[in-house]
C-alpha positions as CSV (number, residue, x, y, z in Angstrom):
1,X,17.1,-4.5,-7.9
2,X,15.0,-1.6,-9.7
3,X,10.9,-2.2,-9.2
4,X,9.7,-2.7,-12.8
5,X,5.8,-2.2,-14.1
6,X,4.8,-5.3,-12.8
7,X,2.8,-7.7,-15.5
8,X,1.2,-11.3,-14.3
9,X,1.9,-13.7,-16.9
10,X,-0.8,-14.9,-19.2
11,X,-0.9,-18.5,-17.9
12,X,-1.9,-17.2,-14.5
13,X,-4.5,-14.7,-15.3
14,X,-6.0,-18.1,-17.5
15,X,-5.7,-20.3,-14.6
16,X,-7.4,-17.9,-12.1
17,X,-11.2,-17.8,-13.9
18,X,-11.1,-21.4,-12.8
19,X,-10.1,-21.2,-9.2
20,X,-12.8,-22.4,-7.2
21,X,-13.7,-19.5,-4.4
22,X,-14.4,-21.4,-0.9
23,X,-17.0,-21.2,2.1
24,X,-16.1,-18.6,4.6
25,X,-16.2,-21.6,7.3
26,X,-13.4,-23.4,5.1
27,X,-11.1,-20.4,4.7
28,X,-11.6,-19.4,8.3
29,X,-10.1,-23.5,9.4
30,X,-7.6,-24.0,6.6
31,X,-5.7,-20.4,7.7
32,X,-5.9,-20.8,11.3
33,X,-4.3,-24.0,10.9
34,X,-1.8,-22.7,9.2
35,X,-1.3,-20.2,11.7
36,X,-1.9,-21.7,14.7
37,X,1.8,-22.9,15.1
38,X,3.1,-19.1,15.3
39,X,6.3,-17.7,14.6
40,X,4.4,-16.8,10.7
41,X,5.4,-13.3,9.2
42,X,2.8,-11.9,7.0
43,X,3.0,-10.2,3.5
44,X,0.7,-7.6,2.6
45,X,-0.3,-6.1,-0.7
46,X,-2.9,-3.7,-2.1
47,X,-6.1,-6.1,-2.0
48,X,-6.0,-5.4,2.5
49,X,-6.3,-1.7,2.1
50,X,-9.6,-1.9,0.1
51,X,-12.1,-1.5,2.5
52,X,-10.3,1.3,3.7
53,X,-11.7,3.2,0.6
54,X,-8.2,2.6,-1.4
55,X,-8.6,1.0,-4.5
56,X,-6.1,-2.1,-5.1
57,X,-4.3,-1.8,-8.4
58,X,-5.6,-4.7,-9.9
59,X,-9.3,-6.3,-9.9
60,X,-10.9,-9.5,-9.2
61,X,-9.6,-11.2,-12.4
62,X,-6.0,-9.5,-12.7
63,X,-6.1,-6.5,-14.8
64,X,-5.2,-3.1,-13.7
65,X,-8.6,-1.4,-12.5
66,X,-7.8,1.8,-13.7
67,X,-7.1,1.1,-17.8
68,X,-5.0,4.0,-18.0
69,X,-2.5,4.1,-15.3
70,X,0.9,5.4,-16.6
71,X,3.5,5.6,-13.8
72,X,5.6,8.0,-13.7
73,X,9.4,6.3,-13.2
74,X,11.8,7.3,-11.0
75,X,14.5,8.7,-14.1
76,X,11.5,11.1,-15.0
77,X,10.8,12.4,-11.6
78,X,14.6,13.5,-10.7
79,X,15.7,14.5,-13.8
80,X,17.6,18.0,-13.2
81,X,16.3,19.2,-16.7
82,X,12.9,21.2,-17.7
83,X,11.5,17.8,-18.9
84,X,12.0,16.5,-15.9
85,X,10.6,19.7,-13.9
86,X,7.7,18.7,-16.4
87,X,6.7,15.4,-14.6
88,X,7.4,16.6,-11.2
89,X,4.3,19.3,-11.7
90,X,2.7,16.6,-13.2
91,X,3.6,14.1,-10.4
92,X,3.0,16.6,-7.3
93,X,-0.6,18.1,-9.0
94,X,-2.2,14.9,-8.8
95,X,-0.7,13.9,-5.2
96,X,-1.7,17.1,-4.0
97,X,-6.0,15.9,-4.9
98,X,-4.4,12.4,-4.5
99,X,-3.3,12.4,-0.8
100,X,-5.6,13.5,1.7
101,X,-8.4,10.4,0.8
102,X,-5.2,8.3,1.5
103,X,-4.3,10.6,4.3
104,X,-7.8,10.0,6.5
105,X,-8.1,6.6,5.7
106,X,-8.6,4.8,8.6
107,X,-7.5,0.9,9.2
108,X,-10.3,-1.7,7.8
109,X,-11.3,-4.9,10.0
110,X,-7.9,-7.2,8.2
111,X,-5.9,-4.1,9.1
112,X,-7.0,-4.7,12.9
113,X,-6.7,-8.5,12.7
114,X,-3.5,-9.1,11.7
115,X,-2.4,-5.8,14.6
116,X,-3.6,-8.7,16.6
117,X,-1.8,-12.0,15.4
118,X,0.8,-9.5,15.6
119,X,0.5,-8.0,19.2
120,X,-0.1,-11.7,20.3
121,X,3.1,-12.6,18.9
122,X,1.9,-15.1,16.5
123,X,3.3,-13.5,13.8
124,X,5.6,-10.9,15.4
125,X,6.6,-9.1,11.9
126,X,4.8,-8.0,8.7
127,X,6.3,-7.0,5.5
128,X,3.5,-4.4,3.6
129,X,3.9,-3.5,-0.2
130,X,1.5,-0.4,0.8
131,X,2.7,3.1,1.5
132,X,-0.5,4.3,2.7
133,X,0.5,3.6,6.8
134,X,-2.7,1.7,7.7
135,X,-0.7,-1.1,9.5
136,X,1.1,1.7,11.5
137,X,-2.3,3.3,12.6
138,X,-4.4,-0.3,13.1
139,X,-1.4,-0.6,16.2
140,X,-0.6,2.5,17.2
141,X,-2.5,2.3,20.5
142,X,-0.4,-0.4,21.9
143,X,3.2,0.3,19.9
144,X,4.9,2.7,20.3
145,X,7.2,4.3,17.0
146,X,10.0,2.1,17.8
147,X,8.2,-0.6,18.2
148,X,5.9,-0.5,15.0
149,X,9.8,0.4,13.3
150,X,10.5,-2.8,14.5
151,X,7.6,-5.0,13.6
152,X,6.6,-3.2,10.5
153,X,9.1,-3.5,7.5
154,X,8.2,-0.8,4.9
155,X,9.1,-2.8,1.5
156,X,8.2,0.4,-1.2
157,X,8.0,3.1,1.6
158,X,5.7,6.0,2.7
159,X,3.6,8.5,1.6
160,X,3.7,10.5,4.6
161,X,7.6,11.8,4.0
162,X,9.2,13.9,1.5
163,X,12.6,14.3,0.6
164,X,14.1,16.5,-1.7
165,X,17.3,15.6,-4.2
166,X,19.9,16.7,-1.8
167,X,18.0,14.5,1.8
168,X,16.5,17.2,3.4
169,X,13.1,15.7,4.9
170,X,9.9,17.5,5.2
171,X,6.6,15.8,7.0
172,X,3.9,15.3,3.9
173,X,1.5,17.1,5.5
174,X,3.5,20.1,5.9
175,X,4.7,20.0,2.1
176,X,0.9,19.3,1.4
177,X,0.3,23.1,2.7
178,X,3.2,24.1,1.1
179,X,1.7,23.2,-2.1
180,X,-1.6,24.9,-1.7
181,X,0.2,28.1,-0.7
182,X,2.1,27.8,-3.5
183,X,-1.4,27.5,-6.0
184,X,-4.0,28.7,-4.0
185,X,-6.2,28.1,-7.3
186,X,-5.9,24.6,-6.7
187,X,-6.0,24.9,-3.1
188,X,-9.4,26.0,-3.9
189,X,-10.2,23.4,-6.2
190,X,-8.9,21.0,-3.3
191,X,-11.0,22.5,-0.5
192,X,-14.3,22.8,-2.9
193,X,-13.6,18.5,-3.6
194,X,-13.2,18.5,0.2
195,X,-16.4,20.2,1.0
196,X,-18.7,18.3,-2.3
197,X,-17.2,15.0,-1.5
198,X,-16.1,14.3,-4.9
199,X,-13.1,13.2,-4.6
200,X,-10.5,12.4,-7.8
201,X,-10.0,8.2,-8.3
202,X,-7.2,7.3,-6.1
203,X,-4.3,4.6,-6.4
204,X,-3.1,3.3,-3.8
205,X,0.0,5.5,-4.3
206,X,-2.0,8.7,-3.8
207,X,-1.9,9.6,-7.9
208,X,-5.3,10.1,-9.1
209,X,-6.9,10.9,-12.6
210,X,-7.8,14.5,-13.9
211,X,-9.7,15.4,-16.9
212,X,-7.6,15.8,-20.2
213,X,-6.5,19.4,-20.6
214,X,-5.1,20.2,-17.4
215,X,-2.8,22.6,-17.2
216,X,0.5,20.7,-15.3
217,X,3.0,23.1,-16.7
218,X,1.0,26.2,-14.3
219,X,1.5,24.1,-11.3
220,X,4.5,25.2,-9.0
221,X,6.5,23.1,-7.0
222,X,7.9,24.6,-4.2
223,X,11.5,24.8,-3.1
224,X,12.9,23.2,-0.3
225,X,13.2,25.3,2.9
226,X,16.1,23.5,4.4
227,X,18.0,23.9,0.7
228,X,17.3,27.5,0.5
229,X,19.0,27.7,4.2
230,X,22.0,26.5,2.6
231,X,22.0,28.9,-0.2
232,X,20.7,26.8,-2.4
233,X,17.6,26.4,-4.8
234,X,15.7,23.2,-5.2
235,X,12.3,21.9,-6.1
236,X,13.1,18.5,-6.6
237,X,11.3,16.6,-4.5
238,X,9.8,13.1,-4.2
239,X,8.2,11.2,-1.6
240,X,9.4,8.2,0.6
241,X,7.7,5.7,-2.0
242,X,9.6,3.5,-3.9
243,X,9.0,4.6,-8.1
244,X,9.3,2.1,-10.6
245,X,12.6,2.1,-11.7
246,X,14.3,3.1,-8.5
247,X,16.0,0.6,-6.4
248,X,14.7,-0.6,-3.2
249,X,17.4,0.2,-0.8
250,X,19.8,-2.1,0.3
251,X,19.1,-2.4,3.7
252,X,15.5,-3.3,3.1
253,X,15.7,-5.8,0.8
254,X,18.3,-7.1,3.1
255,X,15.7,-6.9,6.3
256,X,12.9,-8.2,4.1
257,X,14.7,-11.7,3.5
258,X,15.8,-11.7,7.3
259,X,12.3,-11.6,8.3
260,X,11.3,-14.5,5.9
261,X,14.4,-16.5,6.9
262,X,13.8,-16.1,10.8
263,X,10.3,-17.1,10.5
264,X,8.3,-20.8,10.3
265,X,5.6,-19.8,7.4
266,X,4.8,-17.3,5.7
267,X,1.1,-15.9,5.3
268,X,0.9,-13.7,2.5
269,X,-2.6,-11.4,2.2
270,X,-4.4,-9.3,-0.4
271,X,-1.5,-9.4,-3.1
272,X,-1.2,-10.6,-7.1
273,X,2.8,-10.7,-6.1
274,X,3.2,-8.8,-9.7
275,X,5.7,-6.7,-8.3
276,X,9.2,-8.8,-8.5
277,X,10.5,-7.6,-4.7
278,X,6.9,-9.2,-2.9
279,X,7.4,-12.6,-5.7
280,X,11.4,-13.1,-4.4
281,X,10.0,-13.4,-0.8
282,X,7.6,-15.9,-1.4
283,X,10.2,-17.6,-3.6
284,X,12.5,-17.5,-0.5
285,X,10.1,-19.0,1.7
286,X,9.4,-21.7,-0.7
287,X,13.2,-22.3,-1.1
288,X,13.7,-22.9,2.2
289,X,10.8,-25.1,2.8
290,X,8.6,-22.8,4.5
291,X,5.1,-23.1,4.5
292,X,3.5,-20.3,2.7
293,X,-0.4,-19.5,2.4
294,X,-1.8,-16.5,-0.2
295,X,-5.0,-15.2,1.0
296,X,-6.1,-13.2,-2.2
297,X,-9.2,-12.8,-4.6
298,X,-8.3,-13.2,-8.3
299,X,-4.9,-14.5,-9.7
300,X,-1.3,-14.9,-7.7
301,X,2.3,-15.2,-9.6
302,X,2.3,-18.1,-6.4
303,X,0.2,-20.1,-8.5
304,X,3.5,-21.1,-10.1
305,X,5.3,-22.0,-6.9
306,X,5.0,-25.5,-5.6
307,X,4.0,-26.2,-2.4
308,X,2.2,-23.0,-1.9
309,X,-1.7,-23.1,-1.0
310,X,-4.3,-20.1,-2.6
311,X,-7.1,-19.7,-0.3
312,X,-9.5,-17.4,-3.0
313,X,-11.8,-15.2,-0.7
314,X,-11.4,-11.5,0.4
315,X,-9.7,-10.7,3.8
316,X,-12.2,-8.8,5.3
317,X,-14.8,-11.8,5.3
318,X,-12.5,-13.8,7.4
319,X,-9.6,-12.8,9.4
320,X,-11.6,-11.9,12.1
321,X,-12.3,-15.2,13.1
322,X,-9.1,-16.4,12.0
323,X,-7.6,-15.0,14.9
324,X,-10.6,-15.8,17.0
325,X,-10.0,-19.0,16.4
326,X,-6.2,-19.1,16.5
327,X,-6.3,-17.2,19.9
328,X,-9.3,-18.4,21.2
329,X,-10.4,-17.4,25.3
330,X,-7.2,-14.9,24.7
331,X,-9.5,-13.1,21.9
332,X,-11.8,-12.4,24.2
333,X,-9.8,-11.6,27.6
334,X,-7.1,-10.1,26.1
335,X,-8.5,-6.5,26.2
336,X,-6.3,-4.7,23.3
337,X,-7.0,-7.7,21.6
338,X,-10.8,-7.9,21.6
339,X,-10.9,-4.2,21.0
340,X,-8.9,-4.7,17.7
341,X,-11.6,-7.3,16.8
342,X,-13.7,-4.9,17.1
343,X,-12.0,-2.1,15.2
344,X,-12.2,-0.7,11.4
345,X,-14.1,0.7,9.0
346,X,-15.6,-1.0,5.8
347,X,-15.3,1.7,3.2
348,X,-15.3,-0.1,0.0
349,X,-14.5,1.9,-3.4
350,X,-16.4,2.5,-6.1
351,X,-15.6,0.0,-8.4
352,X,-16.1,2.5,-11.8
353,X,-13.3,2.9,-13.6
354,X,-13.4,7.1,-13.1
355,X,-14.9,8.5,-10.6
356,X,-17.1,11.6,-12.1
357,X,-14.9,14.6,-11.0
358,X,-15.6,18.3,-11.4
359,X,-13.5,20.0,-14.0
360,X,-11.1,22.5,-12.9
361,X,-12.0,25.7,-14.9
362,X,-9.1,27.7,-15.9
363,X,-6.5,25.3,-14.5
């Protein structure tokens, strides 16, 4: 299945301007019920990485926050022609400013809490539509890799990889200085941002926006070290994230409904489900008469599904004491466990549409 521009029908987008929003006390009871029971696996989307200063796609009442976000699809990026070497300068400029506020973003306090349902085995695995790594970093101090491989399924990949056309990996960060040595004019653009604090609007796929008139086609993508090993010359790259119109692989669509099917409930946070390959799991879940719960502010594509419950509040107000309440004396002697309730930052975005961003004279 190719990931499509996701849309959130009409009918839903109506229906959420009446939704009621609820008392922190009631949200905080109705989902630790819910989870108390264990065996849950949790779906994440966009809406948990907020407070980590990443903006979620979508707003409060459903529309995209950023009015003129145009993806670049998959076809465009790999294209072996000089249209296609066209989007990639387009594509790898703005990652370049993009990356490094998703980079040093550190895990907020819902990042933490569900690290803890998670290391207390209440809901052993989480599913995450993000590619920015938070989940990997809020439990990195008591997983190891192979661990957090196990426990964390991926579902649109990484930001922190690069591959180019032919599979030869390369860490981001080390491609990220391979692209300012590459332009050091905009590595000096990049390092002035750095040192103003003005940095570019971000989505939560590391593109950001730049003021009309920039000059893409002076941008140079570098080639691919391991290619030019081989004799070879290649500067088609992309990163680890799934782009619309690419397939998700087979073997993690395949994991993602194992994890729903070996599970009791599923708990589903910070996510409109527009994107069709989060929707199908839900719609797996309620197939097999699984209990399923969306913790999300604004509309949900659940709204259609029977049998699914829409608690309307954000994250970060409550799922602290969700899983003080779920665990309870364990929250508190349970030392990895109280130190993730104590953990994360609370960095939330502007919420301007564009952030006001030097322009980049002569570039």
């Amino acid at each position: 299945m190719r990931v499509s521009v996701p849309t959130i029908p009409d009918a839903v987008l109506r229906a959420a301007h009446t939704q009621p929003r609820v008392s922190p006390a009631f949200a905080v009871d109705r989902i630790a019920r819910f989870l108390s029971p264990g065996n849950a696996a949790i779906l994440t989307g966009a809406g948990v990485s907020v407070d980590s200063g990443i903006r979620a796609y979508r707003g409060a009442k459903g529309s995209y926050l950023n009015p003129n976000y145009k993806p670049i699809f998959y076809h465009e990026l790999m294209e072996p022609t000089p249209r296609g070497a066209g989007f990639r300068q387009r594509y790898w400029l703005r990652s370049y400013l993009g990356y490094p506020p998703v980079r040093d973003a550190q895990p907020n306090p819902t990042h933490f809490a569900l690290a803890a349902l998670q290391h207390s085995s209440i809901a052993p695995h989480l599913i995450t539509q993000n590619v920015d790594g938070l989940h990997h970093k809020a439990i990195s101090h008591v997983w190891d890799e192979s661990r957090r491989a196990e426990g964390i399924l991926e579902l649109h990949g990484t930001l922190h990889r690069v591959r180019c056309s032919h599979g030869h990996e390369v860490d981001r960060q080390k491609f990220q200085e391979m692209l300012g040595e590459a332009n050091p004019q905009w590595k000096a653009y990049a390092e002035e941002l750095e040192r103003s604090g003005a940095r570019p609007r971000t989505n939560p796929d590391g593109d950001v926006v730049l003021p009309e008139g920039t000059r893409y086609d002076q941008f140079i993508v570098p080639e691919c070290p391991s290619c030019l090993l081989e004799n070879r010359r290649n500067s088609m790259h992309k990163p680890e994230v799934i782009f619309f119109g690419e397939s998700i692989p087979a073997k993690v669509r395949d994991r993602s409904f194992d994890i729903v099917n070996q599970h009791d409930r599923l708990f589903v946070v910070g996510t409109t489900l527009a994107t069709f390959s989060a929707y199908r799991l839900v719609k797996r879940a309620v197939e097999r008469r699984k209990p399923v719960l969306v913790l999300n502010v604004g509309p949900t594509r659940a709204r259609d599904l029977a049998g699914v419950d829409v608690v309307d509040i954000p994250a970060g107000t409550v799922m602290r004491d969700v899983v003080k309440q779920v665990l309870g004396r364990e929250a508190a002697t349970n030392s990895d466990v109280a130190k993730m309730l104590e953990s994360g930052v609370v960095k939330t975005p502007p919420g301007d549409h564009d952030d006001p961003l030097p322009r980049p004279i002569g570039l």
